[in-house]
LOTORVEX-718207 format. One record per residue (C-alpha): x, y, z. Coordinates in steps of 0.2 Angstrom, whole numbers, plus 2048, in hexadecimal, padded with zeros to 3 digits. Layout:
<atoms>
XYZ/...
</atoms>
This chain:
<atoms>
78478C8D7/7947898E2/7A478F8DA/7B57888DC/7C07958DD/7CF78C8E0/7CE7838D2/7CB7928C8/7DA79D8D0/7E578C8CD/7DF78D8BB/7E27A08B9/7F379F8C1/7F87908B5/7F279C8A6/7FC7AA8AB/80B7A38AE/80879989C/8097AB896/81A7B189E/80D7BA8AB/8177B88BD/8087B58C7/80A7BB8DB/7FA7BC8E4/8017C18F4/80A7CF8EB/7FA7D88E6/7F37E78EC/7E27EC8EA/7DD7FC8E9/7CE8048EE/7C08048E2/7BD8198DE/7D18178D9/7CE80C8CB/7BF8178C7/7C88278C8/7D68208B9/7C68198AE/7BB8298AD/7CA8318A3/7C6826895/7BC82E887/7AA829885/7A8824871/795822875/78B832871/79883485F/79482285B/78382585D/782833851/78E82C842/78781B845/77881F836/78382382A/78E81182C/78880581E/78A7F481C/78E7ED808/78B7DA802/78F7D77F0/78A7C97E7/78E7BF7D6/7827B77CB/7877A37C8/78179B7B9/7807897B6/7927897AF/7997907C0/78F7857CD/7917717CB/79D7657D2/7A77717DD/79777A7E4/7917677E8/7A37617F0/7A37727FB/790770802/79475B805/7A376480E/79676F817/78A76181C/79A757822/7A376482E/79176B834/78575C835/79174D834/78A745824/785746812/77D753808/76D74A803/7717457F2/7647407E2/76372C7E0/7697237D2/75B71C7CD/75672F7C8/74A7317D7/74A73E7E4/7507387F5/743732801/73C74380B/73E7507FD/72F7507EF/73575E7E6/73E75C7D3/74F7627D5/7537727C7/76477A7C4/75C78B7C4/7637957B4/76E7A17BD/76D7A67D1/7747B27DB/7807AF7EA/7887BB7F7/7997BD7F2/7A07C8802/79C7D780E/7A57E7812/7A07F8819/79E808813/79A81B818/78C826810/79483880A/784841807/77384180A/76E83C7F5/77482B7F8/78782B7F4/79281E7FC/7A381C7FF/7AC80B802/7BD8017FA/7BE7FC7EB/7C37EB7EE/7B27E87F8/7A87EA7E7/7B47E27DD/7AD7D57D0/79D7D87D9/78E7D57CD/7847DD7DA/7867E77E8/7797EB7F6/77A7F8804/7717F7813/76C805823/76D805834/759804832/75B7F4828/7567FA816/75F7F680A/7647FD7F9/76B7F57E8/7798007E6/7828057D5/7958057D4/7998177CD/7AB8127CC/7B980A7D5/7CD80E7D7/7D88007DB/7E880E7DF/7DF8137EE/7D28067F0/7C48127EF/7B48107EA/7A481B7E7/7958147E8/78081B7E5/7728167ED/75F81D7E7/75B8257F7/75A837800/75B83F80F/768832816/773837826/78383A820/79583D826/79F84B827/7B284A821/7C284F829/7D4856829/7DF84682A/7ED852828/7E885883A/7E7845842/7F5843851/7FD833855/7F482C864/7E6834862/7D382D865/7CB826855/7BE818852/7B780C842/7A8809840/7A47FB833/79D7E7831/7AC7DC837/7A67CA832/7967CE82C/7927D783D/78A7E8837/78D7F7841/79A7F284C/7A67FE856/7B77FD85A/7C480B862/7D480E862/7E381C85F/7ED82184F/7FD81784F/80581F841/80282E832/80982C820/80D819822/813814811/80E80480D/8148017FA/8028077F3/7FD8197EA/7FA8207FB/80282380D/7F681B819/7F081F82B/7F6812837/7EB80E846/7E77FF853/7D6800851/7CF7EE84E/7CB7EB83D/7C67DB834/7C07D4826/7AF7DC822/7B57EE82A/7BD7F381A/7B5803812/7AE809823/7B381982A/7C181E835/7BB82B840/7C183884D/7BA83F85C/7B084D852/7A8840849/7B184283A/7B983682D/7CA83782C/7CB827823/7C6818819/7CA807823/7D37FE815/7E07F181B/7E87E782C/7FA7E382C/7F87CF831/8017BF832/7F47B3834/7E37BC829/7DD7C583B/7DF7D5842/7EF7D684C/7F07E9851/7F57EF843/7E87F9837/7E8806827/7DD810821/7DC81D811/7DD82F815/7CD837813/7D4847809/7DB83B7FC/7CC82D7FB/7BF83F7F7/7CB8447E7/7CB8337E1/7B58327E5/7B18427DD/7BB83C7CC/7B382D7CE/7A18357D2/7A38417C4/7AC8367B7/7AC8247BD/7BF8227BB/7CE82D7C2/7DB8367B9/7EC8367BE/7FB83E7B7/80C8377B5/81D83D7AE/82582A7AA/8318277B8/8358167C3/83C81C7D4/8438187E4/84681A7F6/8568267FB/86281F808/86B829813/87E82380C/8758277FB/870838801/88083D80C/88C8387FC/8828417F0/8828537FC/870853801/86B856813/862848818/85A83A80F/84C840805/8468417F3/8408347E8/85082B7DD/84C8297CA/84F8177C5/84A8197B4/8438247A7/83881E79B/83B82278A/83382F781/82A833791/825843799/8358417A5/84083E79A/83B84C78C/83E85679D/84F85179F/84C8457AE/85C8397AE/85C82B7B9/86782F7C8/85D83F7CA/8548437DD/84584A7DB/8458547E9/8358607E5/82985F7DB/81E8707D5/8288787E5/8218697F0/83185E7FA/82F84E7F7/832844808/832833802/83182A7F0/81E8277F2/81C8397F3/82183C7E0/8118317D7/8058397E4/8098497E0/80A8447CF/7FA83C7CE/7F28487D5/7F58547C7/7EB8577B7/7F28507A8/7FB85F79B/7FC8697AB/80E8717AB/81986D7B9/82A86E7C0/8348627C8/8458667D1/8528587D4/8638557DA/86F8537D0/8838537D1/88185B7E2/87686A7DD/86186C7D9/85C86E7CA/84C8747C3/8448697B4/8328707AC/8288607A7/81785D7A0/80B8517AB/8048437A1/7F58397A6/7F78277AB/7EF81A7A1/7F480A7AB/7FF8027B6/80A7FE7A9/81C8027B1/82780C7A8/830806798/841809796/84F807788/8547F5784/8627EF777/86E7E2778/8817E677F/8917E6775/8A27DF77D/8AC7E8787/8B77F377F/8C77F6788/8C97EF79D/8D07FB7AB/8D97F47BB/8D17EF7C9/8CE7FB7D5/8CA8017E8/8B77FF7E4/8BB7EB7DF/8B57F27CE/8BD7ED7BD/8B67F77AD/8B47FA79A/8AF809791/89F809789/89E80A776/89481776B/88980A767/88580477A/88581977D/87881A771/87080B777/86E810787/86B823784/879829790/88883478A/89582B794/8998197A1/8A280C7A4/89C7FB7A3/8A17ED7B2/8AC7DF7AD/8B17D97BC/8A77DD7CE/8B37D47DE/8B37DD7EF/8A87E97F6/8A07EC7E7/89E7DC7E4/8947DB7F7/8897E87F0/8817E07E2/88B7E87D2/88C7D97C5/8967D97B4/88E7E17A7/8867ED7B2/8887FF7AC/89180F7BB/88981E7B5/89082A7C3/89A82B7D2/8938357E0/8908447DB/89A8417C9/89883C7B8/8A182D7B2/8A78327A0/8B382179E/8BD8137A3/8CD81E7A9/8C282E7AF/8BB8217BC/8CA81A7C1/8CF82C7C7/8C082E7D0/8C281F7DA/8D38227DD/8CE8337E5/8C282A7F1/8C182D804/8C381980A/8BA823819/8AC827811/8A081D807/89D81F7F7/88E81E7EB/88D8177D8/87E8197CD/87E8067C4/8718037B5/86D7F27B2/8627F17A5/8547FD7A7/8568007B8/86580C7C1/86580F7D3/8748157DF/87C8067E7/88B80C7F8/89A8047F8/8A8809804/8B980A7FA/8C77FD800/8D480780A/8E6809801/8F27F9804/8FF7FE812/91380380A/91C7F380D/
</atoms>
C-alpha cells in the first residue's frame, strides 16, 4: 500500500500547532538509536512483580434483584432507547390485538423477580481462607455480590461488613489455598516513588497501570488522610490494590480527583495500615468501633496561631462542645487548641477524630490544648461513637442588649451579656455585638454574635473589652473568638490605626 507522507506530516503539523506545539522540522536533531536506548533501560520493569501479585487481583460484580414493582415502563423506555441509539429502530413490541409480533412464537411472562448486574469493582485477597478486601461503596446496596480469579472461577461472596468512614469493606469467599498479598508500611512510601494498581477499570479485569506517589497524607474532608498518586484509575479500579515495588499493598484505590467523571491525574487511595484495623473489626464483629469525646473542630490559621503564642499553625480549634459530652465533662471550652492528644501532636484538625477513633471506648485519655497562651493538660474519657450525628450544642433564645459600649478600633460596638444569656449559653462572661462596621465588619462578625476572648484574653464585659482593644497593636492583627449560635471559631481583624492629632 502506498503511503502519503506529505499529507500526513501536513496533518501532524496542523495538530501540533492546534495544541500550542511550535512544530520546526528543520530544527530537529536526531539522535542515534543506542542513545535513546541508553535513557529507556533506566526505567523499572513492573513485569516479573505484576506477574506474581496478578493472582491475588479479583474482580467484584454486584447485582440487585428486580421484582415486578421495579421493572415496567422505564425498563421498557430505557431498552426502546437501546434499540434506537444501537440498531436505529424499535424494540419489537406485543401487538394490540394481543398477539405476539410476527417471528417470535414464545408467550411473553414478566418473570416473578430476576437478577440484574448492578456494577463492578476490584478487590485484593488478604489470606489464603478466602477473605477479601475491597470498598465499601462497591457492595453497597448490592443484593448480591460475586467474585471472580484470574483462572475465571467465580465465587458468591458474603459481605462480612462495610465502613462508609474509610470506604472499606471485608468480604468471604468459600475457598482455600488462594494466592494472597502481602501488606505494607504506607508510613514508609516516598513522594515519587514507583507504585502500580492493579484492578478492573470498565469491566476490564486485571488491568495494570503505573505510576509514582504524588502526595502523602492528603486530606480530602473524609475520616482519613489519603495517598495521592498519578496512577490511572477509573471507574471499575476502586477496591484494587495500590502496590509498591516489593509487591506490597500500600493501599486501597478509592477515589480520582475529576472535573468531567474521568481519570485526570489525579488519584487517592486508603492507607493500608488504616483499611486492616477497620477489616479485622469488621472480620471479627461485622461493624467498627470508634471512640469520640464530643467536639466540632477546625483548621488553625497561621494569624490565629501567631496571635494566640503558638509557634506555628497546628492543632485542631474547638468549634463547639457538645453538652454533657465527654469534652465537655473534661473541661474542653471552645477556643481550646488541641494541640496533643495522649502525648501524640496533632498536625492538622483531621488528626484529632483519627486518633480518637481509633481509641477504645471507656479507655482513659488525656488531651492537652492551648489555652490563653499556655498548654494545658485535660484527663477525658473516650466514648464510643454511635453515628454521624454532629455534635449537639446548647440553644436558647437571646435577651436584648443590656447596656451599649462606643464604637471602637475593631469597628465593633457591644453589650454586656445578662445572667440569663450567661446561663444560656454556659459561659462565665462576653459581650454581645450590636453593631459590626469596618474591619470587623469585612470579617464576617454580625450583630448578635457573641466575643468570648481577645487573643490570648478573656472578655469579662462590655468596658473590660473596650480596654483590650484600646491596648491593641494596629500593627499586628488580632484574633476574636465569636460564637454564633452553637458554633465559635477565631475570626483576624486588624485594629484601625488611631486618627492623626489635628
Amino acid at each position: 500500500m502506498k503511503t502519503n507522507t506529505s499529507a500526513g506530516s501536513k496533518t501532524l503539523s496542523a495538530l501540533l500547532v492546534s495544541a500550542g506545539i511550535l512544530f520546526a522540522p528543520a530544527a530537529i536533531n536526531l539522535a542515534p538509536v543506542h542513545a535513546a536506548a541508553a535513557s529507556v533501560a533506566g526505567l523499572p520493569d513492573f513485569a516479573d512483580m505484576v506477574e506474581k501479585v496478578g493472582p491475588a487481583v479479583v474482580n467484584i460484580r454486584t447485582t440487585e434483584r428486580l421484582r415486578p414493582r421495579d421493572s415496567g415502563m422505564a425498563d421498557e423506555d430505557e431498552m426502546q432507547e437501546f434499540f434506537r441509539r444501537f440498531f436505529g429502530g424499535q424494540m419489537p413490541t406485543p401487538r394490540r390485538d394481543g398477539q405476539q409480533p410476527r417471528g417470535n412464537n414464545r408467550q411473553q411472562q414478566v418473570p416473578a423477580e430476576r437478577e440484574v448486574q448492578r456494577g463492578v469493582g476490584s478487590g485484593f485477597i488478604v489470606s489464603a481462607d478466602g477473605y477479601v478486601l475491597t470498598n465499601a461503596h462497591v457492595v453497597a446496596g448490592a443484593d448480591e455480590v460475586y467474585v471472580t480469579l484470574t483462572d475465571k472461577r467465580e465465587f458468591k461472596a458474603k459481605v462480612l461488613g462495610a465502613d462508609t468512614r474509610t470506604d472499606v469493606a471485608m468480604l468471604k469467599i468459600d475457598a482455600s489455598r488462594l494466592p494472597a498479598l502481602t501488606m505494607g508500611d504506607p508510613n514508609k512510601i516516598r513522594v515519587g516513588e514507583w507504585v502500580v494498581a492493579i484492578g478492573s477499570p470498565f469491566n476490564l479485569e486485571n488491568s495494570v497501570t503505573a505510576g509514582i506517589i504524588s502526595a502523602k497524607s492528603r486530606n480530602t474532608g473524609e475520616y482519613l488522610p489519603l495517598i495521592q498518586s498519578d496512577v490511572a484509575v477509573n471507574p471499575g479500579n476502586s477496591g484494587g490494590p495500590l502496590i509498591n515495588m516489593r509487591g506490597e499493598v500500600i493501599g486501597i484505590n478509592s477515589q480520582i480527583a475529576t472535573l468531567s467523571g474521568a481519570y485526570n491525574g489525579i488519584s487517592f487511595a486508603v492507607p493500608i495500615d488504616e483499611a486492616m484495623r477497620v477489616a479485622d473489626q469488621l472480620k471479627a464483629s461485622g461493624k467498627v468501633t470508634r471512640g469520640r469525646i464530643g467536639v466540632s473542630i477546625g483548621e488553625v490559621s497561621r494569624d490565629v496561631a501567631e496571635s494566640l503564642g503558638l509557634k506555628e499553625a497546628r492543632g485542631a480549634e474547638v468549634s463547639m462542645v457538645e453538652e454533657g459530652g465527654p469534652a465537655a465533662k473534661a473541661g474542653l471550652k471552645a477556643g481550646d487548641i488541641v494541640i496533643k492528644f495522649n502525648g501524640t501532636e496533632i498536625s492538622g484538625s483531621n488528626d484529632l477524630p483519627r486518633l480518637v477513633g481509633n481509641t477504645k471506648p471507656n479507655t482513659r485519655a488525656t488531651i492537652t490544648v492551648w489555652r490563653q497562651g499556655k498548654a494545658v493538660d485535660l484527663p477525658v474519657t473516650v466514648a464510643e461513637l454511635e453515628s454521624d450525628q454532629p455534635a449537639r450544642g446548647v440553644r436558647g433564645e437571646r435577651g436584648k442588649p443590656n447596656a451599649e459600649g462606643a464604637a471602637n478600633a475593631l469597628g465593633l460596638k457591644v453589650a454586656d451579656l445578662s445572667a440569663a444569656e450567661k446561663k444560656d449559653l454556659g459561659v462565665p462572661g462576653g459581650v454581645k455585638v450590636t453593631s459590626a462596621e469596618g474591619v470587623a465588619a469585612g470579617s464576617g462578625i454580625q450583630p448578635d454574635d457573641v466575643l468570648l476572648q481577645l487573643n490570648n484574653s478573656p472578655i469579662t464585659d462590655a468596658r473590660q473589652f473596650g480596654a483590650l482593644v484600646s491596648k491593641l497593636d494596629p500593627k499586628k492583627n488580632a484574633v476574636v473568638l465569636v460564637r454564633r449560635g452553637d458554633v465559635a471559631r477565631f475570626l483576624t481583624l486588624r485594629p484601625a490605626p488611631a486618627p492623626a492629632p489635628k
